[in-house]
Each structure stands twice: as C-alpha cells, then as structure tokens.
C-alpha positions as CSV (number, residue, x, y, z in Angstrom):
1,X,18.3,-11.8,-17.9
2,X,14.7,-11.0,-16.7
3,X,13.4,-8.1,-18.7
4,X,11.7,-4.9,-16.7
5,X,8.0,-5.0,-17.5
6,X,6.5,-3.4,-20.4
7,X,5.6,0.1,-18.2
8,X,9.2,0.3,-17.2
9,X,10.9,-0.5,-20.8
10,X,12.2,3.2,-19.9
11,X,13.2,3.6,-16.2
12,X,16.6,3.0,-15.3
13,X,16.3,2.0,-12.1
14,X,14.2,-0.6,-13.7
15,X,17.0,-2.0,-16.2
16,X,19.4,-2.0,-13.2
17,X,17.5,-4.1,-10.5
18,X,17.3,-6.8,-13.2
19,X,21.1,-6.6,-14.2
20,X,21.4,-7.1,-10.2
21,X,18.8,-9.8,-10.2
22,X,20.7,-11.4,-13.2
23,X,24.2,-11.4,-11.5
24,X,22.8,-12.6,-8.3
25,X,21.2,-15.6,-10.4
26,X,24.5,-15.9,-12.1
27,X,26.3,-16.3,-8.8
28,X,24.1,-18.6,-7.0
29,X,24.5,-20.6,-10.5
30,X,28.0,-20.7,-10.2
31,X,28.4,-21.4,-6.5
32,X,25.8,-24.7,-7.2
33,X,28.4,-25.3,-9.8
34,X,31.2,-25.2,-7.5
35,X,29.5,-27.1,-4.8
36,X,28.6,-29.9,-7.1
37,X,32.2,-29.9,-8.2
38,X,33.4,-30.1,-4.9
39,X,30.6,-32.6,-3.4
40,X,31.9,-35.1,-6.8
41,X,35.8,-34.8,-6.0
42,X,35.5,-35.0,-2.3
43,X,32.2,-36.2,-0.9
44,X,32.0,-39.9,-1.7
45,X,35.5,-40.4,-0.4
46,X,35.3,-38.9,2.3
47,X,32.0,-40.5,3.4
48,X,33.9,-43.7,3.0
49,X,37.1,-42.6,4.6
50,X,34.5,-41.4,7.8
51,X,33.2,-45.0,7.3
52,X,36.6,-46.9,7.6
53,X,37.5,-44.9,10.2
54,X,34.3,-45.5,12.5
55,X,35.1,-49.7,11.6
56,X,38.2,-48.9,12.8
57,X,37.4,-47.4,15.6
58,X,34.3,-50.2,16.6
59,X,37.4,-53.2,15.5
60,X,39.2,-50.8,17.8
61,X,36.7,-50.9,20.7
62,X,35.8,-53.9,20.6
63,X,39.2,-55.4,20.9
64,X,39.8,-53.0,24.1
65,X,36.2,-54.6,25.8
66,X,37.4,-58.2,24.9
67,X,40.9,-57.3,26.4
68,X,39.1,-56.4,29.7
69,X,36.8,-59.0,30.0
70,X,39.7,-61.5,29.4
71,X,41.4,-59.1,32.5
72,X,38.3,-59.7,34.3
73,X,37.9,-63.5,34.2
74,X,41.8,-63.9,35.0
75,X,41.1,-61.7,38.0
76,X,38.0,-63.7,38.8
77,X,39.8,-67.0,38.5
78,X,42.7,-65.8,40.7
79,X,40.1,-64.8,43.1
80,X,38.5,-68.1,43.4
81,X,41.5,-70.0,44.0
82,X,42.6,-67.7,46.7
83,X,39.3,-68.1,48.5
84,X,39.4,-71.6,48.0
85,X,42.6,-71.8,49.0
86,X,41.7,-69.6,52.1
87,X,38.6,-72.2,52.6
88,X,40.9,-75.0,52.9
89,X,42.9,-73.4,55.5
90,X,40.2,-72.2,57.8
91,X,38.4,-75.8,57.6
92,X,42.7,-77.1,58.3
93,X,42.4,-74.9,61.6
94,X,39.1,-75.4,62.4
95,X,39.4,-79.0,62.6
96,X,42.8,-78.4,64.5
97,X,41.1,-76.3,67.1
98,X,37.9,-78.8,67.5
99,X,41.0,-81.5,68.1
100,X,42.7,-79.3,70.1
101,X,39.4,-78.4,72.3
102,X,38.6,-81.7,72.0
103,X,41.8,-83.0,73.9
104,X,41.5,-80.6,76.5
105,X,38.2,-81.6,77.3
106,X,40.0,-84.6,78.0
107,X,42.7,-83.6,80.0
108,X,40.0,-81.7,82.6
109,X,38.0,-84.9,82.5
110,X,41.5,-86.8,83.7
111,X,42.2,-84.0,86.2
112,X,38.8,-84.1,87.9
113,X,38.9,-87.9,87.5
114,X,42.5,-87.5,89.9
C-alpha cells in the first residue's frame, strides 16, 4: 500500500485515498489474474478450434467451386454437341436445298427448252 507523504502522515483524507488507490491496484491485479487464467484454459483452443473451422470451411469451399466447374464443363460439353449436332443439320438442309434449287433450275431450263 502506497504511504501518504511525509506532510500528510496525519490527514485522513490522505490515509484513505491511498487505501482506495491500494484496492483499485488490488483489483486490476486480480482481474489480470483472472484474465490470464482464462486466456490459459480457453485461448489456445479456441484459436485452434477458429482454425479447424476456417480449414473446414476453405475444404468446404473449395469442394462447392470444383463441384461447379465440373457443372460448368458438363454444361459446356452438352452445348457443343448440340451445336454441332445443329451444324450438321443445317449443312444436311442446305445441301438439300442447293439440290433441290439445283433441280429446279433444271426443270425451267427443260420447260423453256419445250
């Protein structure tokens, strides 16, 4: 406990400010006390449980992203073929229609030929 200075070895008010300063000091050493205590039992563990969790949560994420991207290319592929497919067609009818403009070329040929 801080003593009052040798001028107030008498006052009361004096003695009492440093019981208050003591207790204060005594409380603030005691709530470290508690703190430390507290930070020892709980704080490592739970930095490590915040830690598993955030792998988690990146294994997590990850997956999800690969999941979609595998979506993606399926969609992609399925895409393709349809156009190709589609590509095949139109060249099927466009080389029907050049036949089919082709013979009636040929047919007003042979009519003005009559």
């Amino acid at each position: 406990m801080p003593f009052p200075s040798e001028q107030d070895q008498d006052a009361l008010e004096a003695w009492e400010k440093a019981y208050e300063s003591s207790l204060a000091q005594l409380e603030h050493q005691r709530l470290r006390s508690i703190n430390g205590t507290l930070l020892n039992q709980f704080g490592a563990n739970s930095w490590r449980v915040q830690n598993f969790a955030m792998e988690n949560a990146i294994k997590r994420t990850e997956n999800e992203g690969e999941a979609v991207k595998t979506t993606v290319e399926d969609v992609n592929r399925r895409r393709k073929a349809d156009q190709e497919k589609g590509g095949e067609v139109l060249n099927r009818l466009e080389k029907r229609w050049t036949e089919l403009v082709s013979g009636n070329m040929q047919l007003e040929i042979g009519c003005f030929a009559l």
